[in-house]
C-alpha angles and dihedrals in degrees: 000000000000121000122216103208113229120281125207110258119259132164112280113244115234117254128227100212083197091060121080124220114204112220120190114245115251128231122284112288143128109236128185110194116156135205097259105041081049093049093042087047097057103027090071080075100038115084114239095227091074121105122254095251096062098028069060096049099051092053104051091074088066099039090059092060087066094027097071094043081066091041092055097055085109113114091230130057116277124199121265105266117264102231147335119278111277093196150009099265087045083054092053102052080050096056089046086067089260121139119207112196106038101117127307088319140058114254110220119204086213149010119298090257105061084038081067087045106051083035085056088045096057101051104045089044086057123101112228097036094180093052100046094047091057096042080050086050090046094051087047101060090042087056089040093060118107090250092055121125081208112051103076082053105051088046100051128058123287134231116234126195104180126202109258086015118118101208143039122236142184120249115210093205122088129232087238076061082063105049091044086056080071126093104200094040099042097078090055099049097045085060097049092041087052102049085040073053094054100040081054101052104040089047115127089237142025103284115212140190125268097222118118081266095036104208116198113266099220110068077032084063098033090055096058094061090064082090086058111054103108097037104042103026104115092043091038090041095056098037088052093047091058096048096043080050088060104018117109126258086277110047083045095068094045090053093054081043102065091024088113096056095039111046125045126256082250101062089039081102097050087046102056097043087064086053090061095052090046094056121033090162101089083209088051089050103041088067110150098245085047079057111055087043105053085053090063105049123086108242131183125251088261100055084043084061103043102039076053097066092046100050088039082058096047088044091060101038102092087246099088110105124222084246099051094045093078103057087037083062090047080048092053084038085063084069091078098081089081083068094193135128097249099045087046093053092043092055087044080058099056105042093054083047092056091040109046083040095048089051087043091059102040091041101159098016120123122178120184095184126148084233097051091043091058091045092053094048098048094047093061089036083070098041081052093058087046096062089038084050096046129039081185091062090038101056094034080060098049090052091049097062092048099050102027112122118258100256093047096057101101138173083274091071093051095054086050096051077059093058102047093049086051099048093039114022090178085069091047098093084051087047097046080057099056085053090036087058097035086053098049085042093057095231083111113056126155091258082079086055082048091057086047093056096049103044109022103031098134095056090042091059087055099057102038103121086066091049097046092047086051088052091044086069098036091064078062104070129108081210095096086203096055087047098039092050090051090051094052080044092062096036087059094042092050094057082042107059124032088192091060102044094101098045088056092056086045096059085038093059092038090069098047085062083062097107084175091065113047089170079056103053093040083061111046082047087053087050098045078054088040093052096040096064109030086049094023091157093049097049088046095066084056102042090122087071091067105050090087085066089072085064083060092050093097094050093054130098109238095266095051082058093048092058090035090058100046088048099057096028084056097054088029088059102019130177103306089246096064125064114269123223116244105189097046081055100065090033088063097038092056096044093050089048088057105044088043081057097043115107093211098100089214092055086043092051088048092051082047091058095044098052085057098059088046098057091043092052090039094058101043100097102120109106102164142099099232118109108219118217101234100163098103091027116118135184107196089198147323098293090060095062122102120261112267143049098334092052083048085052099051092050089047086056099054081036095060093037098050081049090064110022092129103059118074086198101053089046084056098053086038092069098029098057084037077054098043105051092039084057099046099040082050100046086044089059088224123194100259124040126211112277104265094223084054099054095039084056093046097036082060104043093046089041084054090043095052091049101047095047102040110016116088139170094182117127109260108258129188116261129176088007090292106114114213133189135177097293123188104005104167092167112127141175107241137154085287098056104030091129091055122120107252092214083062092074083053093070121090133185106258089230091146105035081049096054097038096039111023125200124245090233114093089208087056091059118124089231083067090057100086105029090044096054080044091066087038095059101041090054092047085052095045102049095038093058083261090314116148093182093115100059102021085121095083091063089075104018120134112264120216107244143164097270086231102072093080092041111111092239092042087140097058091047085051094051084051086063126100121236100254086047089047086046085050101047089043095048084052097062105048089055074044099058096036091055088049085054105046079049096054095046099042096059101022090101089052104120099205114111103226096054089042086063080046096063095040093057092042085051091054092053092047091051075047100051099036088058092049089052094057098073087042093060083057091063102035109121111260094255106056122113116194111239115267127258105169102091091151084083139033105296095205097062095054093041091059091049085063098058093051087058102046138218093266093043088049092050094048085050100047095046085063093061111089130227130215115256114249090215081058109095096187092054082056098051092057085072081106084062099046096050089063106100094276119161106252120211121215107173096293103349133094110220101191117194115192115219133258117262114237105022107196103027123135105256134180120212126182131138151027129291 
């Protein structure tokens, strides 16, 4: 052991422990010099009569020789030490192998375990314990004060480079954590740490640390006592609750925020009773950090239920923030520890009560916020983790939304449903019933949808595919209002969510592959329409999807194709101002060339339909609000018309006819679909009109056509043995028509010559007559602002009619007949009465006063007409099927229906029906009504008049055509 020789006594100089004294580092050597060689040594030439502090202070120059042979055992270079020790604690760390100024942390020589143990050395190998236990306490609480140099150190991790270790790694234990790890230190420094713990908190401002990133002391103090929560939780528990009672706003919270380390689970009731008192405010004591800590301690059934009622009253206050709701749900959720039926049933409750009160309240309010989108999320994230965590929860939820009453059932439930089939798919089938039997039962409409969208879009979006699959077989159901409500479902989650848009089309075409279902298929077809043109942007991204239905074409009833084919005309040649879809184009071009070729009459019908659809897509260019003056306007032919889609659609039209020019059927449903589809796309206000240049060229070829077919002014002559003559003209030159050409009123509809002596032409047949007067009337409307001026002259005009029927014995001629003459008059008059009908309908909205007393006296002849059939159908021969009108079907089909019937049967059905009275001027005035697209019955035929476009509307009509 090494000797210091005896120096002569001088005063000792004060020592700063803030200053720093650089000492040159001695040579390489291990040294061993212990506290009591080093003390015996120096205390020979220190009077005894100094105190312990100074004698203290003279000895420590000659312990730090031998100290920092101890400190450089480490196999790399460390760094000179800083200063001397100013103290005895600071003496002690340095002869644990700890260095005290090398950057923001202590550098340990060694692991925390063999720091305790050298810590735990040195104190039991010193003379004077108890001395040198209260000068190390001392030192402590010095090195412990705000100002310290030290505190920030001894309460954050330490860097230990460790001798024979190659690398140098961060410790997140303290050094406080050391000195705690011993016995007979522990009680001391649990005092010091709690009174440093008081003088923060109750600080007039936020102490930090005085380290290069200065950390605040407090939740730095607060963390070291969570060693010490089962020793110490009675001593730390009242010590913390008189210092919460007196600490600032802010030390307040960091206290809340480590209560869960620092107090034991038996003290988490104490604890939040004096939060209670603290805040009375329920905004003041659902603070965040209140929050998350409250979630973590373990509290009794009473504080649950307590701490229930008043979350439940701060949820429902108006104050609780779309961030803090999720983790005051996880809060309520920790009441399922309890795990029994009441508490379960209380938390169902109130969740149902802050929901449906929250939704009440921001009725109408939709946020799409990221924020509110991460909130949402992590609040059923939580609900999730409740019914993982309790089968309980997760079973008392199930039975409320099956027994819950019809007008509590909210957009919450929904949600809900989605989460139990998520957490548990076996339940998913028992789940799908309780919707299945809310829906038929009407509880569950799509206005709750509606409420999902609006207020839970973000975790619906999440859970989608379940939805959608629920709805998938939903589309399969013979209920309609289970069908129907999964049809209005994808309609308003395709407008919702852009990511799920293709998946939608995909299901939808999916199930008009279901040959087993043709209702199925008819209404997914419907929806595909629905969505197109309610979302046309979005379904034209996706047109290529489509392009696969053309393969089903052939599969589908005529008015399938015709859904089908609007459907995919309409994407294939979209609004100008969206991209159209090439190869969708040629696809349906092709497709409609070879159906139109094809001998099968179904597959003809269906190429009929589509080109329809195809003319009607292909001329709908117009976009603009300007309202074009075609009255004077004339296309001599095709070649006149301008370059585009209108010029495509007119030689689609020739096309088509030519096509079908042999067949006096196709050419009537030819016009009547071309009359159909124009009506309903104008009386629809679609985005896109016809091009103008395209209706003024086909208003004047059908009017031609029309005349030239049906129109005669030849003098009625006798065929087949039945005489005929000009019958019901009810035409007149008044104040409204004074301009009007006499020889016009002279002209009659050749409804007789046509059925006695038919013409060769296909397009001269009596079945074109109506439908082709149909299309007629919809483009005149169409191009004259809904104006029928121009042709009103064909309201009144003669028909052409066997001279007996008005004859008073008119029975008794009829009976002279032969059958083939009876088959032929009757067949007259029921092209008679359906051309009545079409008339009728065609003008009954026309405001102006002299063809509305046209349409009432027409009206009357048709009532007239219609009565005096009746006998005539007695006495009809049995063989004898009324002509066909309903082109807008297959004919055959409903031919054959009436064969089935017979004449007789027909006659005896139709005399039941009753007929308005003519002296009856309200039954004349329903003409309006009757005029409205209805289905007329004549004996066995359906007469069907489409109705006028624009009911309502102000027209002026005056004059001839």
């Amino acid at each position: 052991m090494f000797k210091f020789k005896n120096r002569k006594k001088k005063a000792l100089n004060t020592i700063d422990e803030n200053t720093t004294i650089k000492v040159p580092r001695l040579a390489e050597s291990t040294t061993n010099v212990s506290i009591e060689s080093s003390s015996a040594g120096s205390e020979e030439n220190i009077p005894a009569s100094q105190e312990h502090t100074q004698r203290f202070l003279s000895q420590h120059s000659a312990i730090l020789a031998a100290t920092l042979g101890r400190t450089q055992s480490s196999s790399r270079n460390i760094p000179n030490l800083s200063r001397q020790p100013n103290n005895f604690f600071e003496l002690v760390l340095i002869r644990a192998g700890v260095q005290l100024d090398q950057g923001d942390s202590l550098v340990l020589a060694c692991d925390h375990v063999s720091i305790v143990s050298k810590l735990r050395e040195i104190f039991m190998s010193a003379s004077s314990y108890t001395d040198k236990l209260e000068t190390f306490k001392t030192g402590l609480n010095a090195a412990m004060a705000p100002k310290s140099k030290l505190v920030q150190k001894l309460l954050t991790g330490c860097t230990v480079d460790a001798a024979g270790e190659e690398q140098i790694y961060q410790s997140q234990n303290s050094m406080f954590m050391n000195f705690l790890m011993i016995d007979f230190l522990r009680d001391a420094c649990v005092e010091v740490l709690l009174n440093k713990i008081e003088e923060v908190a109750t600080a007039d401002r936020v102490l930090t640390g005085r380290a290069a990133i200065s950390m605040p002391l407090l939740p730095l103090m607060l963390t070291q006592l969570r060693y010490l929560t089962v020793s110490h939780k009675v001593q730390i528990y009242s010590r913390i609750e008189g210092v919460f009672n007196r600490a600032t706003k802010t030390a307040k919270l960091d206290i809340i925020a480590n209560a869960e380390l620092i107090l034991d689970a038996s003290m988490h009731d104490e604890f939040v009773e004096l939060l209670n008192i603290n805040y009375s405010n329920t905004e003041d004591l659902f603070h965040m950090t209140t929050v998350h800590t409250l979630s973590n301690l373990s509290l009794s059934d009473r504080t649950q239920a307590k701490l229930r009622l008043r979350i439940l009253e701060f949820a429902t206050s108006g104050n609780c923030s779309d961030t803090t709701l999720p983790h005051l749900v996880r809060l309520l959720l920790n009441i399922l520890k309890m795990d029994t039926d009441d508490s379960v049933r209380d938390l169902i409750g109130s969740l149902r009560e802050i929901f449906n009160w929250r939704h009440t309240i921001k009725s109408g309010k939709n946020s799409a916020t990221e924020d509110n989108r991460k909130s949402q999320l992590e609040l059923f994230g939580f609900l999730e983790l409740g019914l993982i965590r309790s089968k309980r929860f997760y079973q008392a939820c199930q039975r409320s939304a099956g027994v819950l009453p019809a007008d509590a059932f909210t957009s919450f439930d929904m949600i809900v449903l989605l989460l139990l089939i998520k957490v548990n798919e076996d339940n998913s089938l028992y789940i799908e019933n309780i919707l299945r039997r809310r829906i038929k039962l009407e509880h569950f409409t799509v206005s709750i949808l509606e409420e999902v969208k609006l207020h839970y879009r973000h975790i619906l979006e999440q859970h989608i595919s379940t939805l959608m699959n629920i709805l998938h077989d939903f589309m399969r159901e013979k209920n309609r209002t289970v069908s129907d409500f999964a049809r209005s479902s994808y309609s308003i989650l395709f407008r919702i969510f852009d990511s799920i848009q293709k998946n939608i089309l995909k299901k939808l075409l999916e199930l008009t592959c279901d040959k087993s279902s043709p209702h199925l298929t008819t209404m997914a077809l419907e929806l595909l329409r629905e969505l197109q043109r309610k979302s046309t942007k979005d379904v034209q991204n996706c047109a290529a999807l489509l392009i696969p239905m053309l393969d089903r074409i052939s599969d589908l009833t005529l008015t399938q194709t015709r859904v089908a084919m609007d459907l995919l005309c309409h994407v294939a040649f979209p609004d100008p101002k969206l991209p159209a879809c090439g190869q969708l184009q040629e696809q349906v071009d092709m497709v409609v060339k070879k159906q139109l070729i094809n001998s099968t009459d179904i597959i003809k019908r269906q190429g009929i339909i589509g080109c329809v659809q195809l003319i009607d897509a292909m001329a709908r260019i117009e976009n603009d609000a300007v309202e074009h003056n075609d009255s004077q306007t004339s296309v001599e032919n095709v070649d006149s018309l301008p370059d585009g889609r209108g010029k495509m659609a007119a030689n689609l039209i020739i096309r088509t006819e030519s096509s079908i020019a042999n067949s006096a059927e196709s050419l009537a449903l030819f016009y009547e679909e071309l009359a159909t589809v124009f009506n309903q796309r104008y009386d629809e206000t679609s985005a896109c009109d016809l091009d103008h240049h395209f209706i003024a060229w086909a208003c004047d070829i059908v009017t031609i056509r029309f005349q030239t077919s049906f129109v005669t002014e030849d003098i009625p002559e006798t065929i087949k043995g039945i005489k005929l003559e000009y019958q019901m003209n009810i035409n007149e030159l008044d104040d409204s028509n004074v301009n009007t050409e006499s020889d016009v009123l002279s002209i009659g509809i050749n409804i007789s010559k046509l059925v006695l002596s038919p013409k060769a032409k296909a397009c001269d047949s009596i079945y074109v007559l109506a439908p082709l007067f149909n299309c007629v009337r919809v483009l005149y409307k169409h191009r004259h602002h809904d104006s029928l001026e121009n042709i009103n002259a064909l309201l009144g005009c003669a028909i052409v009619l066997p001279t007996f029927f008005e004859a008073d014995n008119y029975l008794a001629i009829f009976d002279n007949f032969a059958t083939d003459q009876q088959k032929d008059i009757l067949s007259i008059y029921f092209h008679t009465v359906n051309w009545m009908r079409v008339s009728i309908s065609a003008f009954a909205s026309q405001r102006d006063p002299p063809t509305r007393r046209r349409v009432l006296a027409r009206l009357g002849e048709l009532i007239r007409i219609e009565q005096r059939i009746k006998p005539l159908l007695a006495r009809a021969p049995s063989d004898f099927v009324a002509p066909p009108y309903q082109f807008l079907t297959n004919a055959k089909h409903s031919a054959m229906n009436q064969k089935r019937q017979g004449a007789k049967a027909a006659a005896r059905l139709n005399a039941t029906a009753t007929e308005p009275d003519l002296t009856d001027v309200r039954a004349a005035r329903e003409v309006q009504a009757h005029g409205s697209g209805n289905h007329y019955v004549v004996g066995r035929a359906e007469v069907c008049a489409e109705p006028p476009a624009g009911e309502g509307s102000s027209w002026r009509v005056s004059g001839p055509a």
